[in-house]
Structure formats: structure tokens, C-alpha cells
C-alpha positions in Angstrom: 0.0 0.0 0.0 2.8 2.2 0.8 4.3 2.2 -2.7 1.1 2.5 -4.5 1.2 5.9 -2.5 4.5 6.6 -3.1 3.4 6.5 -7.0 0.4 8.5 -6.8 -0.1 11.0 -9.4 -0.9 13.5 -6.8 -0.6 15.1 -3.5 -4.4 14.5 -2.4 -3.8 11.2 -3.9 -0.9 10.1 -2.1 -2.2 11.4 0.9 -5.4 9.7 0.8 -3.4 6.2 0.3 -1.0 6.9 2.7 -4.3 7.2 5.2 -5.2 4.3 4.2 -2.1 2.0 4.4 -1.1 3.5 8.1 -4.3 2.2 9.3 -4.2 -1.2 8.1 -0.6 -1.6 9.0 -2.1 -0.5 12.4 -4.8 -3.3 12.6 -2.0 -6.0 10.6 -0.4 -5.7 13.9 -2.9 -6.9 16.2 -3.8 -9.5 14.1 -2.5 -13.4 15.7 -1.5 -15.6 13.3 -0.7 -19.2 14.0 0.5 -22.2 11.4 -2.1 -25.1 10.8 -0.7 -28.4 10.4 -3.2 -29.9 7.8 -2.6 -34.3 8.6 -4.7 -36.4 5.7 -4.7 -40.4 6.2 -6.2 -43.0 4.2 -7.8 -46.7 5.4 -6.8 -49.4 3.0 -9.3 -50.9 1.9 -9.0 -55.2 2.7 -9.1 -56.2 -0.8 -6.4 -54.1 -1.3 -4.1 -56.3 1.0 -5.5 -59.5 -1.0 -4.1 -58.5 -4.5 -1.3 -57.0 -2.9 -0.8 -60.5 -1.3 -1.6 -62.7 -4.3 1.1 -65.4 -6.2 -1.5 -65.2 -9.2 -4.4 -63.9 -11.0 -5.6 -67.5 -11.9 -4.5 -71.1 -11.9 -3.3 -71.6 -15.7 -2.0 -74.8 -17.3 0.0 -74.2 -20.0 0.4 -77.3 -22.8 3.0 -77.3 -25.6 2.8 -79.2 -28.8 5.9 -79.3 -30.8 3.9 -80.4 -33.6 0.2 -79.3 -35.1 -2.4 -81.7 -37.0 -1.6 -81.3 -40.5 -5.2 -82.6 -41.9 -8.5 -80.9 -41.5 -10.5 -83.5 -39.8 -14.2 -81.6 -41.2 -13.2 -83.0 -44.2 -10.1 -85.2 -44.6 -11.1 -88.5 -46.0 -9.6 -91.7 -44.9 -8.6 -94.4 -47.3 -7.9 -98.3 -46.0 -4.5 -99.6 -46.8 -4.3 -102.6 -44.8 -7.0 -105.0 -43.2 -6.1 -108.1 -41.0 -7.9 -110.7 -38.7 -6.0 -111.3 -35.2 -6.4 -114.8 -33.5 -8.3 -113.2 -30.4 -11.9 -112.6 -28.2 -12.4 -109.0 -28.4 -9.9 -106.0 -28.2 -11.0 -103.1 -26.7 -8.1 -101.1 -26.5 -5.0 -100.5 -28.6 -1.6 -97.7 -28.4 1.0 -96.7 -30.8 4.3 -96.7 -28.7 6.8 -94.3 -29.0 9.2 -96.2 -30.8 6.7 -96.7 -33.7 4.9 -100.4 -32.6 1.5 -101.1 -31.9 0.2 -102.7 -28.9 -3.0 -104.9 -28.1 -4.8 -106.2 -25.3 -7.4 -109.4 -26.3 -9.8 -109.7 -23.4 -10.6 -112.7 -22.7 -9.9 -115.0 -19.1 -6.5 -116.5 -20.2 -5.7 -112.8 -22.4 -2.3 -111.7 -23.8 -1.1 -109.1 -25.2 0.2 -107.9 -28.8 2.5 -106.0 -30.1 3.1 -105.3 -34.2 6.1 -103.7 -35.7 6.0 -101.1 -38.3 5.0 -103.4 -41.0 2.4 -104.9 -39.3 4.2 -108.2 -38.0 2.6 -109.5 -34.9 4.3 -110.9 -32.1 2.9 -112.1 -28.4 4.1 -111.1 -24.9 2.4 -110.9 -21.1 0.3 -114.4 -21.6 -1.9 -115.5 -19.2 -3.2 -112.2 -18.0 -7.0 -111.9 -16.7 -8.8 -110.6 -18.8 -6.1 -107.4 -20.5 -8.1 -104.5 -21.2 -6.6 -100.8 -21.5 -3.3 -100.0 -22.3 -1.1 -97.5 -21.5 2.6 -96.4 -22.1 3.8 -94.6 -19.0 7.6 -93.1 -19.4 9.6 -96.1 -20.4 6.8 -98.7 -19.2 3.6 -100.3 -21.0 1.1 -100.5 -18.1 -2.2 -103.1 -18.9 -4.9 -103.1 -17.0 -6.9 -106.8 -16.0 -10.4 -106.2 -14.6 -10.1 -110.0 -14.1 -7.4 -109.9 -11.5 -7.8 -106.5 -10.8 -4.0 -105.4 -11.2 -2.2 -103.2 -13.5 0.6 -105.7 -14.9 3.6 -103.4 -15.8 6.2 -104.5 -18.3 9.3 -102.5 -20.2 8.5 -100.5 -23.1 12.1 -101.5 -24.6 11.5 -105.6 -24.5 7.9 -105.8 -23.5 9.7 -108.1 -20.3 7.6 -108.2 -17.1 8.1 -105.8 -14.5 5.9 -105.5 -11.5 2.1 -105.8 -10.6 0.4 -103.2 -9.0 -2.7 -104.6 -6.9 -6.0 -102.4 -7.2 -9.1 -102.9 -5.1 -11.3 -102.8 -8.1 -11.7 -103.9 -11.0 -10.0 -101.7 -13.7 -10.7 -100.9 -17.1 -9.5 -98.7 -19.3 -6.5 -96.6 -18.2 -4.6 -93.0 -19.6 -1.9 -90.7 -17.6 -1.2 -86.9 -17.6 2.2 -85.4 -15.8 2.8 -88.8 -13.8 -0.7 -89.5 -12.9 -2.4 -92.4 -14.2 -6.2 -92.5 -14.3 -8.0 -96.0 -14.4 -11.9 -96.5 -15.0 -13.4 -98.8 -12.7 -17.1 -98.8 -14.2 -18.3 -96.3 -11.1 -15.7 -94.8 -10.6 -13.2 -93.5 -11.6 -9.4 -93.5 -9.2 -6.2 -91.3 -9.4 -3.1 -93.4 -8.8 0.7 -92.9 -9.2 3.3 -94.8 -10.8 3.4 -97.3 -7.6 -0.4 -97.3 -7.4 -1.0 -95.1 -4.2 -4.8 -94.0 -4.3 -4.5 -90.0 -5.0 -8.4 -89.3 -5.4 -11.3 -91.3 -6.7 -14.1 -89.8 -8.3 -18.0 -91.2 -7.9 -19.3 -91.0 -11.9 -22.6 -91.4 -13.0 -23.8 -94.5 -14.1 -21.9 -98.6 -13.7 -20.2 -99.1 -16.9 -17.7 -96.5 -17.7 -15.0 -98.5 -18.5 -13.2 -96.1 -21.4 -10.9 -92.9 -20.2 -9.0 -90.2 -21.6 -6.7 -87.4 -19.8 -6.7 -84.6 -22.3 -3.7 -82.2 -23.3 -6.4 -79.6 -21.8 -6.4 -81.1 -18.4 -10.1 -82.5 -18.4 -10.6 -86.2 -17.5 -13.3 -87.9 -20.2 -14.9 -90.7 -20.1 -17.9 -92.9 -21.6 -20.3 -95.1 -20.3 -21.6 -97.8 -22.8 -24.9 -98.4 -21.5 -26.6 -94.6 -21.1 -24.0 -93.7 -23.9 -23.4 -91.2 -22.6 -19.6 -89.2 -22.6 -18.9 -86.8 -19.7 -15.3 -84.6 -19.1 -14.7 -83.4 -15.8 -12.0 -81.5 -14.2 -8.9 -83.2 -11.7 -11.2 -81.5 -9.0 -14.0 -83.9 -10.1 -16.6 -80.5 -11.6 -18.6 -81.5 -14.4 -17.2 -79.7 -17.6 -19.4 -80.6 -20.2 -21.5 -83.8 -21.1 -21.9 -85.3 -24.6 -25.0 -87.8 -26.3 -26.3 -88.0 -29.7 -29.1 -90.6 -30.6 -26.4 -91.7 -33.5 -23.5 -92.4 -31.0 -24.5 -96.0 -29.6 -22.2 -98.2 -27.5 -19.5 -95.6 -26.9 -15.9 -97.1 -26.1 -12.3 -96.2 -27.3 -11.4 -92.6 -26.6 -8.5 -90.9 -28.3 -7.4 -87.2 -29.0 -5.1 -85.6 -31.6 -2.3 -82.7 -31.2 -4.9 -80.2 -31.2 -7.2 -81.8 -28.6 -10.1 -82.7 -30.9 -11.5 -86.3 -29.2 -12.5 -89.2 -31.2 -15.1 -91.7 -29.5 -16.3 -94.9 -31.5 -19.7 -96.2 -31.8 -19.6 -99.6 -31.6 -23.2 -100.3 -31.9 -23.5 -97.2 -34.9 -20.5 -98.1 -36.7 -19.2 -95.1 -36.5 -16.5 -92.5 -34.9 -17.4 -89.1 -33.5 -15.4 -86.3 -33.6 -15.9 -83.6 -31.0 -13.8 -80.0 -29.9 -12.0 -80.2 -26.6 -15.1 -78.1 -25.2 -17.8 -81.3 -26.4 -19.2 -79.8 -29.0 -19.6 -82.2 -32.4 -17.3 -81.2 -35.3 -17.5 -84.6 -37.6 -18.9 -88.2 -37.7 -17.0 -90.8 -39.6 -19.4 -93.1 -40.6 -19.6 -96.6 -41.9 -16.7 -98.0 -39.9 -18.1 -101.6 -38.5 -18.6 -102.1 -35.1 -15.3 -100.5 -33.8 -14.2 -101.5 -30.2 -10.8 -98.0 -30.8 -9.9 -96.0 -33.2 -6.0 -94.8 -32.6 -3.8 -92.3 -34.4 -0.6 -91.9 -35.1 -0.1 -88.5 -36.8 3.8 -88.9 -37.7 2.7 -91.8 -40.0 -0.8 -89.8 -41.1 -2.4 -93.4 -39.8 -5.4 -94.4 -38.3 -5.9 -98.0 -36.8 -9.4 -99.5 -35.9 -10.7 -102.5 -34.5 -14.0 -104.3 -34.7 -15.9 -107.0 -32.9 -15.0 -109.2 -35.8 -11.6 -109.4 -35.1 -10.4 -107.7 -37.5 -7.3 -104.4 -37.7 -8.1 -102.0 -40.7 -5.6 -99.4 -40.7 -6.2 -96.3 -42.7 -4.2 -93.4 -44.4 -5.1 -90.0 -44.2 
């Protein structure tokens, strides 16, 4: 105030602000002023401490395929190069090994087992077995299940030689493996084992005969019962995924899945294989395939091997 007088354009000007600034520098000096100390806090909310605390957003499985499936299956077509009968009851399961062969399990009281070379020459190893049934290879092991003796006979993937047996307390069916779990289908239910056959978890299923089982590269468990024909995939918790049933799917049995994790289901009783998405939905039926009991493939080769009731191994080229 005191230089706006000083700059006043005249004398009654300047005297009037001078006036004026004396008396507020008058009334500035009575004035008390104190400093305010202005605090501000915050309560964190408790969710806030749960993402702050968490290892991960969600539980993910991640599954790597070195190779994909070279064929479209909506509408490859398959043409039969090769058809055989086996001296045998009935097969009802069948795996390509690693090293190329192709294994066999005839299910009958006094069963054996089959392997065939990649030309299709037969050979015989684990006689006497109770009644084989599903097949597996597990690392460097081929394990068979026999409902009749309810054990998993275990025998070397190198020279099909007998290993071990591994007792179960029901009988068991067909059998599959994901990450050193093995999975065996013992008509109601369904038990988790490892490689010694210690009981990990058994799931109740619906219905008596499920006796076919796949572990998918997804992570679901599937499985089919023959008699409600009716094909169900659950998670390793046990939760229903999806469920799958078609009035033109009768009598399902062998389960397999390619690189992409489409699953193939035969109808025995249709003649007939389905082919469904990994989330159960129906992509393709092959039809007029008699009576098959598997249908197996091994994508390297572009081959697909079926059996029938009849006994007899057609093997197909796609």
C-alpha cells in the first residue's frame, strides 16, 4: 500500500493512500497468526491387502505341442490300406508306442497281449493275464490293465519283459496318464493313482459301466459309459465340464485325441466314430466304420488304426 502511495499521481492522492495504508498496517499488527498443520490419512481398503498378497491372477495350465495336426478332420477322408484278422476274443483297446509299434490287449480269461512292428508283423508277450483291457505307455513302461485280477501288470517298453504288478481294489478298465498321474476307470468310478499305485483321489461317476478314459492335453478327465451312452469330461477336482449324447452315438468305447485336442469316440453299436472339440461340442462323424471297439492315431505316419468286434485291424491313411 505504501508504494502504491509513493506512485500516486498527486498530492491528495498520495495522501489519501498513505491514510489508508497506516491504518491497516495498524490493525495487521494486532492480528494473531498461527500455522495449521493440515494431517490427511487414508484406510486401506482389505481387498487391497488381498491383490497385494496374491502369487497369481488364476491357476493356468499351459500345454505345448511341438507339432500341429496337418489334416482338417471336417473333411479329410480316410482311405484303408491294410486289413487283418487277429487270432483273439475281443480287443478293446490299442496304443501306438513311442518307438513306432503297436500294442494290443485281447480280453478274454486267459488274455495276452500284442505288439506289431511297423509293417504290421505281430508278435505275443504278457500271456496269461485276466482278462487285459486298456493300455497305456507310462515313461519307459507299458502298463495293462486286468479287470479280471484287478492289477495293472507293468512291463518295459524296450522288450515288453515283465516288471511288477500293482494290486488295485477294483476292477480296472480302461487306463490313460497326464504329468505322472495315471487315471483308471473302474465302471463307477473313476481312481487317481501314481506310478506305484497309491490311491491319489477317486471320483463317484454317473452311471456302472464307464470303463473307457482319456486325460486330455487340456487337463479334463473324459470318459464314456456304454450303456446310457453317454460321454462326460470333468476337471482333476472332479466339476462336471461338459456332457456329450447324440441318438447316432451307440455303445461308446475307445477314446483318443489328436495334437490339437479334438477327441474321437467310436460307436460300436452305430459303426461309427465321433469327432468332438476339446469343449464337447460335435465337429464330424465318420461313418460306416463296422462295429469299432478303438480308433487310434498316429499323426507322424498320417495313420489311423481301428478295431472291430469281428476281429479284424483296418488301418487307414489320411
Amino acid at each position: 500500500m505504501f508504494e502504491q502511495a509513493r506512485i500516486s499521481e498527486n498530492e491528495t492522492d498520495f495522501m489519501m493512500k498513505f491514510h489508508t495504508s497506516k491504518i491497516t498496517y495498524e490493525h495487521l499488527k494486532h492480528v494473531n497468526f498461527s500455522r495449521k498443520r493440515i494431517m490427511i490419512s487414508a484406510k486401506k481398503d482389505p481387498i487391497l491387502t488381498e491383490i497385494v498378497d496374491m502369487t497369481a491372477l488364476s491357476d493356468v495350465h499351459h500345454t505345448e505341442s511341438s507339432r500341429q495336426l496337418y489334416f482338417d478332420v471336417r473333411t479329410v477322408e480316410m482311405s484303408l490300406i491294410k486289413e487283418f484278422s487277429i487270432d483273439g476274443d475281443v480287443v478293446c483297446d490299442g496304443i501306438f508306442l513311442s518307438n513306432g509299434t503297436f500294442v494290443i490287449a485281447d480280453y478274454r480269461d486267459d488274455g495276452k497281449c500284442m505288439f506289431f512292428d511297423k509293417h504290421w508283423v505281430p508278435s505275443i508277450f504278457g500271456e496269461s493275464l485276466k482278462k487285459p483291457f486298456g493300455l497305456i505307455e507310462n515313461d519307459e513302461e507299458v502298463l495293462v490293465t486286468c479287470s479280471g485280477s484287478k492289477s495293472i501288470e507293468v512291463f518295459s517298453s524296450s522288450d515288453l519283459q515283465k516288471l511288477r504288478s500293482i494290486p488295485m481294489t477294483e476292477s480296472v478298465f480302461g487306463i490313460t496318464n497326464r504329468r505322472g498321474d495315471i487315471y483308471v476307470a473302474c465302471g463307477k468310478k473313476i481312481i487317481k493313482i501314481d506310478s506305484v499305485g497309491r490311491i491319489l483321489k477317486i471320483y463317484d461317476v454317473e452311471g456302472a459301466n464307464n470303463v473307457n478314459i482319456l486325460a486330455t492335453n487340456t487337463g479334463l478327465i473324459v470318459y464314456s459309459d456304454w450303456k446310457i451312452e453317454k460321454v462326460t469330461a470333468i476337471t482333476d477336482q472332479g466339476d462336471i465340464v461338459w456332457k456329450y449324447k447324440n441318438r447316432n452315438l451307440k455303445c461308446p468305447s475307445g477314446i483318443d485325441q489328436d495334437s490339437v485336442g479334438n477327441i474321437y469316440v467310436t460307436g460300436r453299436d452305430s459303426n461309427n466314430v465321433h469327432v468332438l472339440s476339446g469343449t464337447g461340442e460335435l465337429i464330424r462323424v465318420f461313418e460306416d466304420i463296422p462295429s469299432p471297439t478303438f480308433f487310434k492315431l498316429i499323426e507322424e505316419r498320417a495313420i489311423i488304426c481301428a478295431f472291430d468286434i469281428s476281429k479284424r485291424i483296418r488301418v487307414f491313411k489320411v
